[in-house]
C-alpha positions in Angstrom: 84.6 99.6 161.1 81.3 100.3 160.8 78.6 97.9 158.9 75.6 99.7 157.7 72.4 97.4 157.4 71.6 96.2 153.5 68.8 97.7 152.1 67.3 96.0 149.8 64.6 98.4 148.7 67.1 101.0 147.9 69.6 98.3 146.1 66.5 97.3 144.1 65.5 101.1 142.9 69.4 100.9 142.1 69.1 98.3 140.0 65.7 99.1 138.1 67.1 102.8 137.5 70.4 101.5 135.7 68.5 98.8 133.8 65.8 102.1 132.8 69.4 104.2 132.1 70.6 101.3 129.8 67.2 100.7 128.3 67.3 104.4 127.1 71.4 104.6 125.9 70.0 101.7 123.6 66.9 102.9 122.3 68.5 105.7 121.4 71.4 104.4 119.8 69.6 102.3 117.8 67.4 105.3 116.4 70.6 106.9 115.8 71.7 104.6 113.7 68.1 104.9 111.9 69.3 108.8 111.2 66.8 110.3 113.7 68.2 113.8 115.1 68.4 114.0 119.0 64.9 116.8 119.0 63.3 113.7 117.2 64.3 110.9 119.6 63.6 113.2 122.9 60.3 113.8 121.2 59.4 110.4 120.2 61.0 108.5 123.8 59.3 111.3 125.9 62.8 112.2 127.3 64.5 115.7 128.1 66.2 116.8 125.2 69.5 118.0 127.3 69.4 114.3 128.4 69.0 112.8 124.8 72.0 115.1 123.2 74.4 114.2 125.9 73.8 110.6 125.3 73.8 111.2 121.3 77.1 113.0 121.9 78.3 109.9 123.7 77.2 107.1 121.3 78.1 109.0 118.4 81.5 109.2 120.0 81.5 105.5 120.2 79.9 104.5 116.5 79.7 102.4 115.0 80.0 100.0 118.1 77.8 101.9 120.4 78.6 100.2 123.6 76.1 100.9 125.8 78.5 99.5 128.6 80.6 102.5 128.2 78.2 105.6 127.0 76.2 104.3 130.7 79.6 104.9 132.1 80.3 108.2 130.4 76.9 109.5 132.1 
């Protein structure tokens, strides 16, 4: 068995790129729910569209609960 050595830089761009992933499934949820189309929430959150869509697609899929839990997962 082989043991690779922890990196913690890496575990920490890991970390900071799901939290930035979970940060987005929520802000666009929650303009969702406000009745903004996914051109206006790629627009207004600076995001690819294709990106936004697929996540609308998701949450949508999950309303009116929008767990963030699981639309991160479906990505």
């Amino acid at each position: 068995m082989i043991l690779e050595e922890y990196d913690e830089e890496q575990h920490m761009r890991t970390v900071y790129q799901e939290g930035d992933r979970k940060r987005l499934i929520r802000s666009v949820c929650y303009l969702l729910q406000k009745g903004y189309d996914p051109a206006n929430i790629a627009e207004l959150l600076d995001e690819d569209q294709d990106i936004i869509e697929q996540i609308c697609s998701l949450a949508l899929a999950a309303a009116p609960e929008y767990d963030i839990e699981k639309i991160y997962q479906a990505l």
